[in-house]
C-alpha positions as CSV (number, residue, x, y, z in Angstrom):
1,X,-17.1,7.4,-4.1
2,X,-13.4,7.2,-3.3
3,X,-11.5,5.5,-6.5
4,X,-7.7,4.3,-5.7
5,X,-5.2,3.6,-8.8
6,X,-1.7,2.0,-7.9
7,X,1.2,2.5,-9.8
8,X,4.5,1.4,-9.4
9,X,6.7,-1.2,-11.7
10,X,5.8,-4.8,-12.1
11,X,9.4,-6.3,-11.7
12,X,11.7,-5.6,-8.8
13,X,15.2,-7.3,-8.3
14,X,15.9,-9.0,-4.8
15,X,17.2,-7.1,-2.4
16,X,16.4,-3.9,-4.0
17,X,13.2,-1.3,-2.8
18,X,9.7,-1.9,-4.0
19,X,8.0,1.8,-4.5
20,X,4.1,1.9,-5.2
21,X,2.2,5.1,-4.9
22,X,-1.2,5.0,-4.8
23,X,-3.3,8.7,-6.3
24,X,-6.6,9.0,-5.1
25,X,-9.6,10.4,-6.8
26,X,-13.0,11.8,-5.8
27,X,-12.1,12.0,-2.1
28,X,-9.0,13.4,0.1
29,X,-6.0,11.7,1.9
30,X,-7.5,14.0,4.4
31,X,-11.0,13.9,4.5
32,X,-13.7,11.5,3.9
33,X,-11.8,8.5,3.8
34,X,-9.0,9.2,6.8
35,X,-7.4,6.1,6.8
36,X,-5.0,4.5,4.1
37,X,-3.7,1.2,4.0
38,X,-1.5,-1.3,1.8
39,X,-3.1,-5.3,1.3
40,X,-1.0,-7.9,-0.5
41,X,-2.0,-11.2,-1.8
42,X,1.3,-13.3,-2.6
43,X,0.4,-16.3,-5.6
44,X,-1.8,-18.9,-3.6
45,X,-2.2,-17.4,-0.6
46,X,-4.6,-15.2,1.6
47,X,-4.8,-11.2,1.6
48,X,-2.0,-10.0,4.1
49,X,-2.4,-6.5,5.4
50,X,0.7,-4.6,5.5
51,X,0.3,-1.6,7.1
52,X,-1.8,1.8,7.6
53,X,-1.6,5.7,7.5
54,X,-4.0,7.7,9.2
55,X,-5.3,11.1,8.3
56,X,-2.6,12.7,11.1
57,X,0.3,10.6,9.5
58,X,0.1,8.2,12.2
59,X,1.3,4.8,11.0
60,X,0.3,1.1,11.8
61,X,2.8,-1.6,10.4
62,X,2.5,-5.8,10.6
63,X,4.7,-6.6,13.0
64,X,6.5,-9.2,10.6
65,X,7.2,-5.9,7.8
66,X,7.6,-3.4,10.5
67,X,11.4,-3.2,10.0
68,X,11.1,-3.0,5.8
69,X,8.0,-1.4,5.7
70,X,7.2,2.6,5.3
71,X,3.8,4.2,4.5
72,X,3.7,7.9,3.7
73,X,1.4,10.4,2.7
74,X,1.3,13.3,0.2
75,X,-1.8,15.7,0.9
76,X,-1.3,18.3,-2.0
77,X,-0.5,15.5,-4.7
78,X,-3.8,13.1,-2.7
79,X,-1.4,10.3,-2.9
80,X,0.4,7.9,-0.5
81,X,3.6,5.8,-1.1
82,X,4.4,2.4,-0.2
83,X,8.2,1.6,0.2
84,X,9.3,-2.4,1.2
85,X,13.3,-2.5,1.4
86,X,15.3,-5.4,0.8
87,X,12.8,-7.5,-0.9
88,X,13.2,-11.3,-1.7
89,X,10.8,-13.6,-4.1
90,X,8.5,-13.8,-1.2
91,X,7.5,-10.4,-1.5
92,X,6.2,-11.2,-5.0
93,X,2.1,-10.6,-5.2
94,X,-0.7,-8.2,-6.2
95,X,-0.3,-5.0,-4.0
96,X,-3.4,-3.2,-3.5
97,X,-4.2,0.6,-2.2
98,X,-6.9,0.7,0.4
99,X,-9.1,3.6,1.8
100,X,-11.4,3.1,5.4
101,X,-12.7,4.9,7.7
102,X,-11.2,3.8,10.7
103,X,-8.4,2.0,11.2
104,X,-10.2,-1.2,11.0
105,X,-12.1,-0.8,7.9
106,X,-11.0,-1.3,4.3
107,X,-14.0,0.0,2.2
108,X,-12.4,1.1,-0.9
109,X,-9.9,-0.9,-2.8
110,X,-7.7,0.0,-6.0
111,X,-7.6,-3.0,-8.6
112,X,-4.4,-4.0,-7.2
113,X,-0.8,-3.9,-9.0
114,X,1.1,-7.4,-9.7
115,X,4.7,-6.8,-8.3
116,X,7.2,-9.7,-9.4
117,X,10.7,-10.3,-7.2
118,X,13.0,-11.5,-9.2
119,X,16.8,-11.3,-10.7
């Protein structure tokens, strides 16, 4: 069974670049699980997927984040990186790390990582 940790600092000042990695354990960014993908859940609201990495590095944004949005991969350290650019109070939520097996399917979540916007 895959198991996803995030990590990345709680607090993040507008405008500035939120960076999460997420390390995986007991599975491969490139096997098994071959597709990687970042969920948020702002405070009060539904779970908004953000975007998706495939095993080949092919990448699968929301059209809304597309422009601030960039999911990367690091095969040799089984981690992938989530980086949101010029981010405002709405960005503010629990950001979770996601593995599937297609590029529809979110079958293993991290426990997710509170990320506050604020100056």
């Amino acid at each position: 069974q895959v198991q996803l940790q995030e990590s990345g600092p709680g607090l993040v000042k507008p405008s500035q670049t939120l960076s999460l990695t997420c390390t995986v354990s007991g599975g491969s960014t490139t096997t098994n699980y071959n597709y990687w993908s970042w969920i948020r859940q702002p405070p009060g609201k539904g779970l908004e997927w953000m975007g998706t990495i495939s095993y080949s590095g092919s990448t699968n944004y929301v059209p809304s984040l597309k422009s601030r949005t960039d999911i990367s991969r690091d095969a040799a350290r089984n981690q992938f990186t989530l980086q949101l650019t010029s981010v405002t109070p709405e960005d503010t939520g629990v950001y979770y790390c996601v593995a599937g097996a297609s590029w529809a399917d979110f079958g293993s979540w991290g426990q997710g990582t509170q990320v506050i916007v604020s100056s």
